[in-house]
N, C-alpha and C positions, 0 to 999 in steps of 0.2 A: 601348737602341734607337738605332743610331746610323743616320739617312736618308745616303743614299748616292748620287750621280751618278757611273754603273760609264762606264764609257768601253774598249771591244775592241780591239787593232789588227788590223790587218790579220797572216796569217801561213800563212796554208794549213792544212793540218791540226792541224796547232800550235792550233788554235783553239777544238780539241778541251780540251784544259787548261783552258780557262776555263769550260767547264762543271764541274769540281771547284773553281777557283776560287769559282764564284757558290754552290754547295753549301757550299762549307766559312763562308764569306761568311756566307751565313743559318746556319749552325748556332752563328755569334759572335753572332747578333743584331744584325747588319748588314740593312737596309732597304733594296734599293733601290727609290728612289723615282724615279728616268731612265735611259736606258741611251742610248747610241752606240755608233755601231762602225762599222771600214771591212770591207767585203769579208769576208771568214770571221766577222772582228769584229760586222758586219750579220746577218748569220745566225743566228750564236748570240745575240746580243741579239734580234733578233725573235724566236726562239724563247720566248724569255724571255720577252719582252713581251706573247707572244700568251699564254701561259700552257702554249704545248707544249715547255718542254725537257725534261722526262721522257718525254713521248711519242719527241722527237726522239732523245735518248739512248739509248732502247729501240733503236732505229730502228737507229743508226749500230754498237752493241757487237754485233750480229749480223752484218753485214759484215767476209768476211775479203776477202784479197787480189783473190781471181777477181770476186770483187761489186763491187769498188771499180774493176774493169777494165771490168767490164761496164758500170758507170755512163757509163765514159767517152765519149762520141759522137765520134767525128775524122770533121774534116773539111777535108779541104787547099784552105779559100776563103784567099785573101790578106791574110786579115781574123783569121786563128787555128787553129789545130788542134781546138778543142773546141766544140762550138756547147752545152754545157750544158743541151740541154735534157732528157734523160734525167734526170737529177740532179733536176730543177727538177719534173718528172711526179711525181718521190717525194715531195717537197719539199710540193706541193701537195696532198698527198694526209694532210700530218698538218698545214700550218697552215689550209688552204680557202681559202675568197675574202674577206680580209677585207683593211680598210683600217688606215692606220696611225691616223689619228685615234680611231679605236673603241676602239685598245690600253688594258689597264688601267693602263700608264704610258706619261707621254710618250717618242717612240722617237725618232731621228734616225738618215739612213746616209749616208755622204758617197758619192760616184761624181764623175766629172771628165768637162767637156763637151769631145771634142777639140776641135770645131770654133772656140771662143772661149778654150778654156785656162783655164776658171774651175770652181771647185770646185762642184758641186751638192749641195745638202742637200734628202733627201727625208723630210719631217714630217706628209706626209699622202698620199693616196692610196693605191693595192693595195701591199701589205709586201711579196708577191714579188716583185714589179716593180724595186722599191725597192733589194731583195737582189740580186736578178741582175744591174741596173744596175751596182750597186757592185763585184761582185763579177768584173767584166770582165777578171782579170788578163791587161795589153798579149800578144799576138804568141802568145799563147797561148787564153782563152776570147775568143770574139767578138763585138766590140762590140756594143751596142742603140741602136737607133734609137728615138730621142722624140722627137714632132713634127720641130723643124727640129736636134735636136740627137743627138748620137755621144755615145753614154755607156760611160766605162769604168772600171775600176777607181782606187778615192778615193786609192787608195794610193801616187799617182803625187805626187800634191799635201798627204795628211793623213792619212798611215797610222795614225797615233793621235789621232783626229778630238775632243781633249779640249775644242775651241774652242767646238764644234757641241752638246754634249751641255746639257740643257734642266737646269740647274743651280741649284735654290733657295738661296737666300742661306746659311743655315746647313749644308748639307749637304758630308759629306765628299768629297772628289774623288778616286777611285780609277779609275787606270787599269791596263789589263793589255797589256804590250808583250810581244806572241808573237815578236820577231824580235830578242830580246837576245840582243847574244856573246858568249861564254865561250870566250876562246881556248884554252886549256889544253886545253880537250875537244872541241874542232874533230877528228873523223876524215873521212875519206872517206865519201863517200855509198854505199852497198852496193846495188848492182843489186837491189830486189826486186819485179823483171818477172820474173825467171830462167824461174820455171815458164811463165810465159808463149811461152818460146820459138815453138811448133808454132802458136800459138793465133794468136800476131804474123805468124808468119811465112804461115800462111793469110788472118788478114786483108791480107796485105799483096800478096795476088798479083791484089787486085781495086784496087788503091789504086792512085792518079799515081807514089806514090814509097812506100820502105819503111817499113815501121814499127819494125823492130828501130833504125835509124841515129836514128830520137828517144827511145828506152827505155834502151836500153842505155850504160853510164859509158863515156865516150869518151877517158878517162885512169886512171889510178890516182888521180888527187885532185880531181879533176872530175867532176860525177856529169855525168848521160843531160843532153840536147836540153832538158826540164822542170829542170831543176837549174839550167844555166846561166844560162836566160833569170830564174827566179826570182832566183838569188843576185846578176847585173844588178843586179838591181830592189830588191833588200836592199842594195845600199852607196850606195844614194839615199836609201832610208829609215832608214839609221840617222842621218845627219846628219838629215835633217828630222823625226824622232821627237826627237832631241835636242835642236831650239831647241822643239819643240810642249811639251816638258818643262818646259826653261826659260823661255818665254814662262807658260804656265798654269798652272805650281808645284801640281800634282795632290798631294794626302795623303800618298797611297800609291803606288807603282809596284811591280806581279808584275810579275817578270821570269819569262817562261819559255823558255829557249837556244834557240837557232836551230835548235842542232845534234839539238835531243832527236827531230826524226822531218824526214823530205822530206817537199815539199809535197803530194804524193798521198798520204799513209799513213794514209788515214781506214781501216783496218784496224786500226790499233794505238790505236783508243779506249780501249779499257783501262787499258792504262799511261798513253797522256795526261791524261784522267781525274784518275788518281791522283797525277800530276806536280802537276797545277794545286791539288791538297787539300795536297799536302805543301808546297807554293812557300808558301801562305798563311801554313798553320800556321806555318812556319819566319820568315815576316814577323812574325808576333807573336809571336817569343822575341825 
């Protein structure tokens, strides 16, 4: 039995991985006994913590691409394209109203206040709150308002929030960085809106501006509108995933490539899934 302080990054669907990560984790007889996590990292650790990731797992392998469109809400405030809360209706619907202090382990989520620039750690209060705060990603999901504060994604400031997580002295430190590179296997991002053409191009005759011109890859090596603004925000976070590394000398570090899915491909749970049980296993040969 080895007690364990899991620690998520932040990574978009990538974050899907870590739920075979934490499977394969317990099938070693790995414990954990805290979790953190930014933004996706929040979610699947709450999930955790509440005791719904099988629920949640169920939930997400039955979404294919059109579900994971549907999810999406756009909305062109100057504040984001996605106001999440479709996503968040689902969401609510397998963990309920509960707070984080009531979890059967201690949870942490990191989210960042604009208006002061200083990192927030949420250790109590409602867990979706907590999650959707965190999970603000900039220019893209839209920020939340708490009392006098702008909350957005942790990921700007602690995308591998290992600082935060509620750590007994003896316990291992394993973190899981969704947003490692592997140059070698870097390809192009592949349009997988395609089928969406008709669907986009209807929604888009009620909308201010189009919606094909933020779906669609706007180069051969550059993926859509969502790609850009993400991969931005990835060469921030690998230099500050890298001193969060070297600052907090974590056990263990999964890596799972950047390149293995884009940020919306919660359709391809399956194989992510299975990515995060093989990355494990492959840690301990």
């Amino acid at each position: 039995m080895k007690n364990t302080a899991l620690v998520i990054s932040s990574g978009g669907a990538r974050g899907l991985a870590a739920i075979g990560v934490i499977e394969e984790m317990e099938r070693q007889g790995y414990v954990i006994s805290s979790i953190a996590g930014c933004s996706i990292g929040s979610l699947i650790g709450g999930m955790y913590a509440s005791g719904n990731l099988n629920k949640f797992k169920s939930w997400i392998l039955k979404l294919d691409k059109r579900d994971v469109f549907k999810l999406m809400d756009f909305t062109f405030s100057s504040r984001g394209i996605l106001k999440g809360k479709k996503v968040f209706v689902e969401l609510k619907k397998i963990i309920g109203d509960v707070n984080i202090e009531d979890l059967r382990i201690p949870f942490s989520a990191v989210a960042v206040n604009l208006n002061n620039h200083k990192e927030v750690v949420f250790r109590s209060g409602n867990l979706l709150e907590a999650i959707r705060a965190s999970s603000s990603i900039p220019s893209i999901v839209t920020p939340i308002k708490k009392e006098n504060q702008m909350l957005v994604d942790g990921g700007i400031l602690n995308p591998l929030p290992l600082s935060i997580v509620e750590k007994k002295e003896n316990d291992l430190l394993v973190g899981i960085d969704l947003n490692a590179f592997e140059a070698k296997k870097e390809k192009p991002t592949p349009n997988y809106y395609v089928d969406y053409d008709k669907y986009i191009r209807a929604i888009s005759q009620y909308l201010p501006l189009n919606l094909e011109e933020y779906t669609k890859p706007s180069s051969s090596n550059v993926g859509s509108y969502f790609d850009i603004t993400s991969r931005t925000f990835q060469i921030m976070q690998d230099k500050i995933i890298a001193d969060s590394i070297d600052l907090n000398k974590p056990d263990i570090v999964i890596n799972i490539p950047r390149n293995s899915c884009s940020m919306f491909d919660f359709f391809k749970a399956s194989e992510l899934i299975e990515l995060g049980v093989e990355r494990f296993k492959h840690h301990n040969h």
